[in-house]
C-alpha positions as CSV (number, residue, x, y, z in Angstrom):
1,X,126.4,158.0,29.7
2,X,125.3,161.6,29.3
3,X,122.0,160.5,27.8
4,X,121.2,158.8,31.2
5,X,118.9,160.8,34.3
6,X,121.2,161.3,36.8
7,X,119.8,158.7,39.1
8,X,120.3,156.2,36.9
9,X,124.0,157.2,36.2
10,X,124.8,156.9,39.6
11,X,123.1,153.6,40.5
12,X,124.6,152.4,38.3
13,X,128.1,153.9,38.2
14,X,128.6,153.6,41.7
15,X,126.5,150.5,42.4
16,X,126.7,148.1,39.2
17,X,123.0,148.4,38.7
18,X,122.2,147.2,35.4
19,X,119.6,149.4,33.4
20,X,118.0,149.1,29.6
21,X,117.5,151.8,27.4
22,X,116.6,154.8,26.6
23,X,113.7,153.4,24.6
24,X,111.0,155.7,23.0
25,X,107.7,155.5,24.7
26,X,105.0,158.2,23.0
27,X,106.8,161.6,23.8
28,X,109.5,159.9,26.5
29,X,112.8,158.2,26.6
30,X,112.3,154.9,29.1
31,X,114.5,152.8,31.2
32,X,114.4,149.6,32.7
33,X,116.4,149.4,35.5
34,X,117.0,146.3,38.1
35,X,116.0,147.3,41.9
36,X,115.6,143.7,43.3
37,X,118.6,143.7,45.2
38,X,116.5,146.2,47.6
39,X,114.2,142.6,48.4
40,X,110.8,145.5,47.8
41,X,108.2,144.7,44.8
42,X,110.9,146.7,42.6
43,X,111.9,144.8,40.4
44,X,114.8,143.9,38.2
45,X,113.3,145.4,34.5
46,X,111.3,148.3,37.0
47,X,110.2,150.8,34.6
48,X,111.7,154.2,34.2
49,X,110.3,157.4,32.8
50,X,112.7,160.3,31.9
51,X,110.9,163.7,31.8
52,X,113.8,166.2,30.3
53,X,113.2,168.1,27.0
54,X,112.1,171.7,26.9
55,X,108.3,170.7,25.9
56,X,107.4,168.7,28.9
57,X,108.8,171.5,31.4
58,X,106.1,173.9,28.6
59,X,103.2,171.5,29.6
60,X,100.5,172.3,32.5
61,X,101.0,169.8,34.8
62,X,98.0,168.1,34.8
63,X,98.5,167.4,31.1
64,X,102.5,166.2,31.6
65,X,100.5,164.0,34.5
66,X,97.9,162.4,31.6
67,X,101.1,162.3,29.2
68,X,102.7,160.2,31.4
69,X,99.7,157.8,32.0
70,X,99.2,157.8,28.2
71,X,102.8,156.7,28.2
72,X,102.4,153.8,30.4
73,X,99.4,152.6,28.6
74,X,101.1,152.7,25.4
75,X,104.3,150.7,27.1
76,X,101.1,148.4,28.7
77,X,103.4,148.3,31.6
78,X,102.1,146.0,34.4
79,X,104.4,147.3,36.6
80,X,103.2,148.5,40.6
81,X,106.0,151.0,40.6
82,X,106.5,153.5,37.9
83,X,109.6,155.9,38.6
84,X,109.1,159.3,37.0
85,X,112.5,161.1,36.6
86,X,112.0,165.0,36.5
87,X,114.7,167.0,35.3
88,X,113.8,170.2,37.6
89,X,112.3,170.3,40.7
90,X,108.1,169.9,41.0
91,X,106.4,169.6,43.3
92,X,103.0,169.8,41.7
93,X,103.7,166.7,39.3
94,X,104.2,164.4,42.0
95,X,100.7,165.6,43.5
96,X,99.3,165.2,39.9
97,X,100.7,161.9,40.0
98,X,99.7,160.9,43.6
99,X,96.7,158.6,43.3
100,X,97.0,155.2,42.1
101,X,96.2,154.4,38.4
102,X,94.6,151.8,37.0
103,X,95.1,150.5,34.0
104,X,94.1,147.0,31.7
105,X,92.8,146.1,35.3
106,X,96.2,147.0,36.9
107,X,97.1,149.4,39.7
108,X,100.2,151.5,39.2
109,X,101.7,153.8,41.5
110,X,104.2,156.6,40.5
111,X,107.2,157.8,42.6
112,X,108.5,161.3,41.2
113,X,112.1,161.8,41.9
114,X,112.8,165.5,40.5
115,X,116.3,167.1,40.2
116,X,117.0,168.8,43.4
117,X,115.8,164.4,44.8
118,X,118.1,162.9,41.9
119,X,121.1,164.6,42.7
120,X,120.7,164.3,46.9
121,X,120.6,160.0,45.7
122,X,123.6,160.5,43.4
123,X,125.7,162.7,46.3
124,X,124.3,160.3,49.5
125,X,126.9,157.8,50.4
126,X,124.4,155.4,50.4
127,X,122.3,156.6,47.4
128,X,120.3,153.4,48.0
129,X,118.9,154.6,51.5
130,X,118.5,158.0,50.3
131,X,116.5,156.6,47.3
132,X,114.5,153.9,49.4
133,X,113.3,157.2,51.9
134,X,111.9,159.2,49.3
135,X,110.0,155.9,47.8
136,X,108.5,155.3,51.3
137,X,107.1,159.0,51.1
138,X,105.3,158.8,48.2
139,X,104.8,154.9,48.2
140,X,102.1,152.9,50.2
141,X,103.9,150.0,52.2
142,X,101.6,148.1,50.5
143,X,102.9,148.5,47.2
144,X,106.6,148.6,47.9
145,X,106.3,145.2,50.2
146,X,107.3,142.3,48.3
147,X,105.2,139.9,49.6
148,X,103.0,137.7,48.0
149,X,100.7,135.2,48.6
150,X,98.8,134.6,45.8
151,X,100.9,133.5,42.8
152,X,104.6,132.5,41.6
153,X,107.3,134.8,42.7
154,X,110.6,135.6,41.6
155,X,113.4,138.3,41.5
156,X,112.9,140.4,44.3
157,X,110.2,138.7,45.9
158,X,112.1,135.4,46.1
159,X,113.4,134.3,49.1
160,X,115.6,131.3,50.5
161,X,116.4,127.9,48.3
162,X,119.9,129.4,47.5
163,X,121.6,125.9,47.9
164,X,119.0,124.1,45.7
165,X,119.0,127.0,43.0
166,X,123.1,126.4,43.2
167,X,123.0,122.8,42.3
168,X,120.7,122.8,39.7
169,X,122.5,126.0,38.0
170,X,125.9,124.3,38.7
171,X,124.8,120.9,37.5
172,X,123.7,121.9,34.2
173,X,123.3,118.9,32.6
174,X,121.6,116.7,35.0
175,X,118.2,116.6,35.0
176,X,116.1,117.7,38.0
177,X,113.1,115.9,39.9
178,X,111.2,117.8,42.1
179,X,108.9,116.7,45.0
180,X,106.9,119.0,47.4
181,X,103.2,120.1,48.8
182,X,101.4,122.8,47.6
183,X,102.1,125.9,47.9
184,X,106.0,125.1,49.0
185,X,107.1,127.1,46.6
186,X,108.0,124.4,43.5
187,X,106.2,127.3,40.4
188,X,108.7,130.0,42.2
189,X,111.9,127.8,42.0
190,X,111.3,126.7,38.5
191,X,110.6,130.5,37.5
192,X,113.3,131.8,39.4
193,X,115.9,129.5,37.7
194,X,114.6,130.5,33.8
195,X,115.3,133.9,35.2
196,X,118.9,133.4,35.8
197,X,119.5,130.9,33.0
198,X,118.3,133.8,30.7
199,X,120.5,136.5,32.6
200,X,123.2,134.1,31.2
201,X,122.8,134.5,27.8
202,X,124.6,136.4,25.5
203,X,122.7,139.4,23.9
204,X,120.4,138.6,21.1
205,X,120.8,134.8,21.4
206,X,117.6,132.6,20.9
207,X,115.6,131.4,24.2
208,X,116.7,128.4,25.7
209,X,114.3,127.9,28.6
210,X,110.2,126.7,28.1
211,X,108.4,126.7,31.1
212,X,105.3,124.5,30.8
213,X,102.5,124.2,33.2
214,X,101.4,120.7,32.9
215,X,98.2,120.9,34.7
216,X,96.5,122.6,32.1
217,X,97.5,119.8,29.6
218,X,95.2,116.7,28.2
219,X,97.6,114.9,26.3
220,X,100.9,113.8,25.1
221,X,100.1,115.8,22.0
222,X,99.0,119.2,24.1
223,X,102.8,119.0,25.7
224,X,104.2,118.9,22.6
225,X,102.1,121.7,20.6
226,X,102.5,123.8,23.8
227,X,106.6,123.9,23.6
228,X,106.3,124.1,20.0
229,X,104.2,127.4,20.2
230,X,106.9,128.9,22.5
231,X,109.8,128.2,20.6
232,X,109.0,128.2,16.7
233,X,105.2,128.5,16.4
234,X,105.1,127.5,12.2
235,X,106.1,124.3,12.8
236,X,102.7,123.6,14.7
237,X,101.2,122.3,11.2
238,X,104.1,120.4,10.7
239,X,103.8,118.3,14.0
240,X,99.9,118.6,13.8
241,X,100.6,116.5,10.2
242,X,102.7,113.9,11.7
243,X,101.8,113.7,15.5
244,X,100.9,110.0,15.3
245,X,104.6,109.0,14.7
246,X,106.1,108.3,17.7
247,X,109.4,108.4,15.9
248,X,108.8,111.9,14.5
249,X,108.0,113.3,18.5
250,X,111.3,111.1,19.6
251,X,113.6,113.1,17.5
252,X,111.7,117.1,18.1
253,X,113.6,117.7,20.9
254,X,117.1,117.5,19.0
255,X,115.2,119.3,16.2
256,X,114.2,121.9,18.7
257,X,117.6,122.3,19.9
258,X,119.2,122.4,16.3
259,X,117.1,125.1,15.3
260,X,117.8,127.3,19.0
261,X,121.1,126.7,18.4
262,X,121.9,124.6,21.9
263,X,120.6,122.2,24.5
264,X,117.3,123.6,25.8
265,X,116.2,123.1,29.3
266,X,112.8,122.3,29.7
267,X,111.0,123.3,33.2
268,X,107.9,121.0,33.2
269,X,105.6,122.5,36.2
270,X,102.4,120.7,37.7
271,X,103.7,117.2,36.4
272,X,101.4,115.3,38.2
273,X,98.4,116.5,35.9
274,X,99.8,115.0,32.6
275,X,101.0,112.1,34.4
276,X,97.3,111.1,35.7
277,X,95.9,112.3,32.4
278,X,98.2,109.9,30.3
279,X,97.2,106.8,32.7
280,X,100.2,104.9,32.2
281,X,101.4,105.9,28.6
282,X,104.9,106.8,29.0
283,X,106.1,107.5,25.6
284,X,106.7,111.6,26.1
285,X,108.9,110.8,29.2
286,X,110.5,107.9,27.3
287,X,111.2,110.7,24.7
288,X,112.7,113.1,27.5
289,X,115.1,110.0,28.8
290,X,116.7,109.7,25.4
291,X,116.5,113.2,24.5
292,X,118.5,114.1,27.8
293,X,120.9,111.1,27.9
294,X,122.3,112.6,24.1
295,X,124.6,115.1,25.2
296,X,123.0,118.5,23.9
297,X,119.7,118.2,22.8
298,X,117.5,118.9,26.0
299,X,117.6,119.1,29.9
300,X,114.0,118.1,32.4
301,X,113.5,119.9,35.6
302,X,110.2,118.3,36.5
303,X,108.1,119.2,39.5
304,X,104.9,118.0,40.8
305,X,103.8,116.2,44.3
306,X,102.2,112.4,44.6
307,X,102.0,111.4,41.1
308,X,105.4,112.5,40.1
309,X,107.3,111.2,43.5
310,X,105.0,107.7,42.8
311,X,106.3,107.7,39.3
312,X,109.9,107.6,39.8
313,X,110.2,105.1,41.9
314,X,108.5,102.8,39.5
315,X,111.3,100.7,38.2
316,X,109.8,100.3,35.3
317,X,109.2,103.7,34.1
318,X,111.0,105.9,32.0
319,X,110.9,108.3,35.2
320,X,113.2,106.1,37.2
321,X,116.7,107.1,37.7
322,X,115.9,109.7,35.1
323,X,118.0,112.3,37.0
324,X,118.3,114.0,40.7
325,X,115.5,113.8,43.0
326,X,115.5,117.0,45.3
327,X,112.3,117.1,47.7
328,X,111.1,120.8,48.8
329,X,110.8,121.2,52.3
330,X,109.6,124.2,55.1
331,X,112.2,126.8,55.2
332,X,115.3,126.8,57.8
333,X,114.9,129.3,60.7
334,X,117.7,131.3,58.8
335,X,115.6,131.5,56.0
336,X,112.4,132.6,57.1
337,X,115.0,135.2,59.6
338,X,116.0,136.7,55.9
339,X,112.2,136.9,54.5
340,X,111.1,137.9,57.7
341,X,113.8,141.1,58.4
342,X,115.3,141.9,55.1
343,X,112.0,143.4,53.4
344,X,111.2,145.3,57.3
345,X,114.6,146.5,56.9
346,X,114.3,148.5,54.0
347,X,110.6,149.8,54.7
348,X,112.1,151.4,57.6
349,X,110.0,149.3,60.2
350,X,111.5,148.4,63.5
351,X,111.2,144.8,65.3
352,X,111.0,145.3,68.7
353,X,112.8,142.1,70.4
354,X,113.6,141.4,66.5
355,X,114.7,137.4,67.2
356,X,112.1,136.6,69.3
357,X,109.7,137.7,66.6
358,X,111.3,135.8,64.5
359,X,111.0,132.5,66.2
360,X,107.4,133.0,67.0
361,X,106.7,133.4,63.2
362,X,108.6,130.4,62.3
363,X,107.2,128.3,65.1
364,X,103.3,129.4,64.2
365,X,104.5,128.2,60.3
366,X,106.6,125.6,60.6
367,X,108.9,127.6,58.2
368,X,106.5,127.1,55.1
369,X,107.2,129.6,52.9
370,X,103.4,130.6,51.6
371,X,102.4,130.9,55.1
372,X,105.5,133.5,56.2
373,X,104.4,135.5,53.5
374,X,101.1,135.6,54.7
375,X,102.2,136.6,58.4
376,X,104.6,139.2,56.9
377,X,101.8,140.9,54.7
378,X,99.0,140.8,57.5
379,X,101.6,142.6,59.9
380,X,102.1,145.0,57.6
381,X,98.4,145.6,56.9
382,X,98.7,146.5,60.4
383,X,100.8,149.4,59.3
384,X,99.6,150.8,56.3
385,X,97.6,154.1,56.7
386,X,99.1,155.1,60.3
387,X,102.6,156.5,60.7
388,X,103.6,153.6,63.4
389,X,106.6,151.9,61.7
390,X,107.3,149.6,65.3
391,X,106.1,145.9,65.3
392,X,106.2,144.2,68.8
393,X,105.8,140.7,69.9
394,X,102.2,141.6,70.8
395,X,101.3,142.3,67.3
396,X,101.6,138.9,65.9
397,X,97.8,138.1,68.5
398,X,96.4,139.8,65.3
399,X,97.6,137.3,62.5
400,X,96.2,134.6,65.2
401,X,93.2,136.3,65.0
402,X,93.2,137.2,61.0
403,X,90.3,134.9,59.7
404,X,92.0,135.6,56.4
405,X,95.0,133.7,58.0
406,X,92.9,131.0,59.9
407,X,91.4,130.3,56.6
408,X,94.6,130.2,54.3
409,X,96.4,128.0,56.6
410,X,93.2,125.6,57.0
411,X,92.9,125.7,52.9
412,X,97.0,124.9,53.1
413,X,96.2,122.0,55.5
414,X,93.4,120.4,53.9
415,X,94.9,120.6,50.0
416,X,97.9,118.9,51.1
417,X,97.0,115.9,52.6
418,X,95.5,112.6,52.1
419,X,92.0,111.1,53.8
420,X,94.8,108.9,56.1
421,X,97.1,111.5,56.6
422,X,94.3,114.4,57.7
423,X,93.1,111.0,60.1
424,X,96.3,111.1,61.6
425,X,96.3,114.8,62.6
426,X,92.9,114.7,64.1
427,X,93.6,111.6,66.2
428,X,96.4,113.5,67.2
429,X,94.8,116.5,68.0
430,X,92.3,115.1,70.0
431,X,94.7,113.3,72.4
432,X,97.1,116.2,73.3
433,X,97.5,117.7,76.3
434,X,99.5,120.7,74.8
435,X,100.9,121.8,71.7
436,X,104.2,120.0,72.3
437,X,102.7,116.8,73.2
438,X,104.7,113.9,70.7
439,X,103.7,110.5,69.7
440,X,105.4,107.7,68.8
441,X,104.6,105.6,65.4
442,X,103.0,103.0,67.6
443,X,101.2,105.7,69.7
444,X,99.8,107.1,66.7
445,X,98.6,103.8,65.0
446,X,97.1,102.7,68.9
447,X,94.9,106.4,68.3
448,X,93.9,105.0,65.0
449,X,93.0,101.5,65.9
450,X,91.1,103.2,69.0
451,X,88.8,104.9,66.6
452,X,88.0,101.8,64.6
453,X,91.1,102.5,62.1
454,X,93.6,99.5,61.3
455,X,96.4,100.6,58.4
456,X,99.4,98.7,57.4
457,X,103.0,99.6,58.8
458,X,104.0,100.8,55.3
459,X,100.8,103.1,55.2
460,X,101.0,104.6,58.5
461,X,104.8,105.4,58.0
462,X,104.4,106.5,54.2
463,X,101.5,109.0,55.5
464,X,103.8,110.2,58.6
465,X,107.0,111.4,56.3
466,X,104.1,112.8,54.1
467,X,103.1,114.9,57.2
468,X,106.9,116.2,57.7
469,X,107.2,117.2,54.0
470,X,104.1,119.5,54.2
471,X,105.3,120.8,57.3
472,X,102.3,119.6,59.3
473,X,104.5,117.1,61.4
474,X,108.2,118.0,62.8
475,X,109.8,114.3,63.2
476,X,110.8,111.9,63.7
477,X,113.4,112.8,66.8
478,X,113.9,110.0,68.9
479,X,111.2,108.3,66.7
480,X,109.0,110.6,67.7
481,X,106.7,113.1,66.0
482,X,104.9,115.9,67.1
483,X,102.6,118.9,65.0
484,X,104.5,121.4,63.9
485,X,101.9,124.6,63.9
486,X,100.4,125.1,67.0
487,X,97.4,127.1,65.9
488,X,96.2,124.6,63.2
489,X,96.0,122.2,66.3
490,X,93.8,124.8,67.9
491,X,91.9,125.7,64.8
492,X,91.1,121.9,64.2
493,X,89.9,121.7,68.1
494,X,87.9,124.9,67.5
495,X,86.3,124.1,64.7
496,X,85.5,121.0,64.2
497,X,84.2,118.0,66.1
498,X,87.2,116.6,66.2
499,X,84.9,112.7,66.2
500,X,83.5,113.7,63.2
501,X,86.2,114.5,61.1
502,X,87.8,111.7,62.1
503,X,85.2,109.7,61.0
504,X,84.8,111.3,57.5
505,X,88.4,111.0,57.3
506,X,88.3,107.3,57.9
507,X,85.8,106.7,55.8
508,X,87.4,108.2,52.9
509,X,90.1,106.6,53.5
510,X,88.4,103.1,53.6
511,X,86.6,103.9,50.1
512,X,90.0,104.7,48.4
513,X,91.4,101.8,49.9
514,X,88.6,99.5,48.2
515,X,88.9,101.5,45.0
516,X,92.5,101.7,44.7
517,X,94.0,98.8,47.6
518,X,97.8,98.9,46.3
519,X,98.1,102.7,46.3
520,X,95.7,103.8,49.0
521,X,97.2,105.9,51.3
């Protein structure tokens, strides 16, 4: 432990925080050290550089500042937090260090944490505060905030689906269906459990886990050479020799599994992709079905939207009954309360009338989970730059304003539904008096057959729960549904003539119903 910067010691002495290292890096000893407890964009492998021996105290500063670059270049770390762990105190280093660097097109901020700052975290009886305040000096909010809008997330920036992550981890060998709307959060949940499967594994032992984004895939053959690649890449010629023997692909998963030594758990991502691309050819998921029901060889935690939640319940599929269906919803209040305070907590920023800002964010969302991020990171925009760390009710006007914000929920809106189901909202939009205004299933289809719009029973009620699963509808309470975000309603009225859309909805609508009559909906 004496080899360790004192920093380190004590976070993880005193607060079980696990680190990596020392590892050589050009003239440095480096550490990776897990920060995601702190819910900021630290996160749990966030890179460490120790600045201790005699030389680097001999160096100008401004070439220690280019070593240490050099160093992360050579590391290629991709990291937006660097900590640079001084061994005296200097002041000049962190100025040297000040302005973001870019590197292999990423931006990387340092946060210098000298001796005299080291030992005031490892004496503070709560080194974490002590360590968080002199981050937020030297740290744009932007940089430290975990949100995130544009990708996967995981770690530190993951929030909420802590009963679902329990089941699947605690089940562990069922195997896992997954159904939800874009941009619910199905990637995340899939990445975040291969992260804590892998924290589970012994030292050294061979991965496990293969996470495979479907969408990208063409065939039953691309699946196949694509989980081959990640787990033993010189058998590729071997499968490419025999890939027309469907009895050769029904035994590579226990192959697989022989040569990892254990049941791998395959997290299949985007499913709906290779389902429409193999048009009915089941085989791969007939391979899957036996693979899984032998005790050992493989475990499928699929996820995907229409297709997938179509496929499975298709008795006569391989994808029916295959294991537990779990559909992805909005977030619960207490949920988006946690994504919404816990991050504001630790970047020192006050909520004025914290609960009622709070409920205003998770009624303007409906609780869906890409579009509380969005909120979150536009209030803090807000922030950046000025020394106001105070929120009030009367900042959230500006998200309502953000076109950015108008236009991502519109984009979230429009990707997730169906020519019937968009029909639906606009009818409904058109009729309301105010934003709490419900309708009944037979309101709703009397609105449709008012604009020249006749669907079956099963149609309109399929395209309704669709609604409440993206979030778009809350319902049905007493059989009644109502939308769920307030300012798409307005958005839709302010934008668009509402007869119009309508119009090109139902027409849409019509022509898939002629193309495709027994799954148009």
């Amino acid at each position: 432990m004496s080899e360790l910067p004192l920093v380190i010691r004590a976070l993880h002495e005193r607060l079980h925080f696990r680190y990596r290292g020392p590892l050589r890096q050009a003239h440095f000893d480096t550490f990776l050290i897990d920060l995601a407890d702190w819910k900021l964009s630290l996160t749990d492998q966030t890179p460490c550089l120790w600045v201790h021996k005699p030389e680097h105290q001999s160096l100008a500063v401004f070439d220690l500042a280019e070593e240490v670059r050099d160093a992360v270049r050579e590391a290629d770390w991709h990291a937006e937090v660097v900590l640079v762990l001084v061994e005296w105190q200097t002041a000049e280093l962190h100025e040297a260090l000040k302005a973001a660097f870019s590197h292999a097109g990423h931006f990387t901020q340092f946060a210098v944490i000298d001796a005299v700052q080291q030992r005031a975290i490892a004496e503070a009886a709560s080194p974490s505060r002590v360590m968080q305040d002199w981050l937020l000096e030297q740290i744009p909010l932007s940089d430290l905030s975990p949100y995130e809008t544009g990708r996967f997330v995981t770690g530190n920036r993951f929030f909420g689906r802590e009963f679902d992550l329990k089941q699947i981890l605690r089940q562990q060998h069922d195997n896992y269906l997954i159904v939800g709307v874009r941009r619910i959060g199905k990637s995340s949940l899939l990445r975040e459990l291969q992260r804590r499967l892998d924290l589970s594994d012994p030292a050294g032992e061979q991965p496990r886990r293969v996470y495979v984004d479907c969408s990208v895939l063409q065939s039953e053959d691309d699946f196949y050479k694509e989980i081959i690649s990640q787990l033993n890449p010189r058998d590729i010629k071997r499968f490419e020799r025999q890939s027309q023997s469907q009895r050769f692909k029904a035994q590579l998963f226990q192959y697989l599994a022989g040569r990892q030594g254990g049941r791998i758990t395959y997290l299949l991502d985007e499913v709906d992709g290779l389902l429409q691309q193999l048009t009915g050819d089941y085989h791969v998921f007939e391979a899957m079905r036996h693979a899984s029901a032998q005790d050992g060889y493989a475990r499928f935690i699929l996820a995907g939207f229409r297709e997938l939640d179509r496929t499975l319940h298709l008795i006569d599929t391989p994808l029916y009954h295959f294991g537990i269906e779990l559909t992805l919803g909005p977030f619960k209040l207490d949920d988006v309360r946690k994504m919404v305070t816990e991050p504001l907590d630790q970047l020192r920023i006050k909520l004025e009338h914290r609960e009622e800002i709070v409920q205003h964010i998770y009624q303007e969302t409906a609780g869906h989970p890409n579009l509380v991020q969005f909120y979150c990171k536009s209030l803090l925009d807000q922030l950046e730059g000025t020394k106001r760390r105070i929120l009030s009710v009367a900042d959230l006007q500006v998200v309502y304003d953000d076109n950015d914000f108008r236009r991502f929920l519109m984009q979230t809106f429009l990707s997730n539904t169906l020519p019937l189901e968009r029909a639906i909202v606009f009818a409904m939009v058109a009729t309301i008096d105010a934003p709490e205004t419900t309708f009944s299933l037979k309101e709703i289809d009397a609105e449709l057959g008012r604009r020249s719009l006749q669907v079956e029973l099963s149609q309109l009620n399929t395209a309704c729960d669709n609604l409440v699963t993206a979030g778009v509808l809350t319902g049905p309470k007493q059989k009644r549904y109502r939308l769920s975000i307030p300012l798409l309603a307005t958005m839709l009225a302010e934008t668009y003539s509402l007869d119009f859309v309508f119009g090109k909805a139902r027409r849409d609508f019509l022509a898939a119903t002629a193309l495709h009559p027994e799954s148009a909906s």
